[in-house]
C-alpha positions as CSV (number, residue, x, y, z in Angstrom):
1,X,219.7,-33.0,230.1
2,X,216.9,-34.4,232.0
3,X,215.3,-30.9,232.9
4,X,215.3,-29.6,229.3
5,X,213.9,-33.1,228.5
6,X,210.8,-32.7,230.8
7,X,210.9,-28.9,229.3
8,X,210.0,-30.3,226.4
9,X,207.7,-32.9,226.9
10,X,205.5,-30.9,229.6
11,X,205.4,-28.1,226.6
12,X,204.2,-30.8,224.1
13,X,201.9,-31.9,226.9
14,X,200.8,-28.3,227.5
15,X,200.3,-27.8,223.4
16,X,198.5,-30.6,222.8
17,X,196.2,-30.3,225.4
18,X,193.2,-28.4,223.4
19,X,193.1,-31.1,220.9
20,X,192.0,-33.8,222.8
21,X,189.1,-31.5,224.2
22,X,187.1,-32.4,220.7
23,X,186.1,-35.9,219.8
24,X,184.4,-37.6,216.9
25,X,181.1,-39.3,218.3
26,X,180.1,-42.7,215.8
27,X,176.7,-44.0,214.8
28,X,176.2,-45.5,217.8
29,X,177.0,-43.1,220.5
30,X,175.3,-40.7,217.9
31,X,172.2,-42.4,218.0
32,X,171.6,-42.8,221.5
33,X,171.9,-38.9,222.1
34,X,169.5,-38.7,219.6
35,X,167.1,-41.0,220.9
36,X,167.9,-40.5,224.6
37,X,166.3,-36.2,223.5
38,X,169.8,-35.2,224.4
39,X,170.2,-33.7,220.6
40,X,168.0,-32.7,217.9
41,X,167.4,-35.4,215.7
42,X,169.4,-35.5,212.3
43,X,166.6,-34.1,210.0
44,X,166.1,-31.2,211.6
45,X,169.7,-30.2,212.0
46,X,170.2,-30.7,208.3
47,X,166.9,-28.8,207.9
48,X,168.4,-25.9,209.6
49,X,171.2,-26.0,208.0
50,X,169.9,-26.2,204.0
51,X,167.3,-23.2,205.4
52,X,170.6,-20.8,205.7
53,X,171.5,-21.9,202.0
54,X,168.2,-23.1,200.1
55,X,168.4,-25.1,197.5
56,X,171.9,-26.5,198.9
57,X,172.0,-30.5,199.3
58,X,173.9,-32.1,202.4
59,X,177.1,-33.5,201.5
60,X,178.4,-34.6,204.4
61,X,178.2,-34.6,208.4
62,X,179.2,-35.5,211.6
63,X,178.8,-35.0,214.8
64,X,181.8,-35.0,217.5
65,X,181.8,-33.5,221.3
66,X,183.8,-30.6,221.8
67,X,184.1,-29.2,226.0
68,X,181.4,-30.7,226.9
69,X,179.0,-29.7,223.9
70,X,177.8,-31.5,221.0
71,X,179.0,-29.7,217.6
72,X,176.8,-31.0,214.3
73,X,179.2,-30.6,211.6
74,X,177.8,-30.4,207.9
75,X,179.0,-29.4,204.4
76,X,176.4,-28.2,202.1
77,X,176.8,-27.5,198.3
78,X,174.7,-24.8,197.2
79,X,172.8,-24.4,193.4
80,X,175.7,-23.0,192.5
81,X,177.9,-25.4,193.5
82,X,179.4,-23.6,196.0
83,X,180.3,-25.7,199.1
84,X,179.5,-24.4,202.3
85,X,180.8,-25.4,205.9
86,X,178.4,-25.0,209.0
87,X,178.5,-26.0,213.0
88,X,175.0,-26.3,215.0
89,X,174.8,-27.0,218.8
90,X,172.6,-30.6,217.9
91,X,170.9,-30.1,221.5
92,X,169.0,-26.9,219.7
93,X,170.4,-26.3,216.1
94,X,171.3,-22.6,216.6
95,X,174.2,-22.5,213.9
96,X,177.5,-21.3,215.0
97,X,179.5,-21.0,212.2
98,X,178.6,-20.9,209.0
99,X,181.3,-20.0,206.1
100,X,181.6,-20.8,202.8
101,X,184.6,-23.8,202.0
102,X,187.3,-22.9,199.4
């Protein structure tokens, strides 16, 4: 029984590996990347992000380290209030993903 316990445990271990490679970054840590030039300060990565659906508003963001790079996650709703879901690297603000929400 105890080798089909470890079995299991090194296969949960092994499963939930790649979720602990992302991590949500708070104000604080946010803001010292920011000011320390390490990424693009926020206005310009919500800049970049409305200029790929004009007129859109911000609705939300955040910011989280995934592998080593930092992701800027924001949710945009667009003048037809369509929401839209977009990832920037925030040390340049070349958008990665950019797909609309349903």
């Amino acid at each position: 029984m105890n080798k089909l316990t470890a079995l299991f445990a090194t296969a949960a271990l092994a499963a939930t590996a790649g979720i602990a490679q992302a991590r949500d970054l708070g104000p604080d840590e946010a803001l010292k990347l920011r000011d320390a030039g390490t990424i693009q300060s926020f206005e310009k990565l919500n800049a970049a992000a409305v200029a790929k659906h004009p007129g859109a508003t911000v609705e939300e963001t955040e910011l989280e380290e995934e592998y080593g790079r930092y992701i800027y996650q924001v949710e945009l709703r667009d003048a037809q209030g369509v929401k839209w879901d977009l990832e920037l690297d925030a040390t340049n603000g070349q958008i990665l993903k950019d797909h609309q929400d349903d």
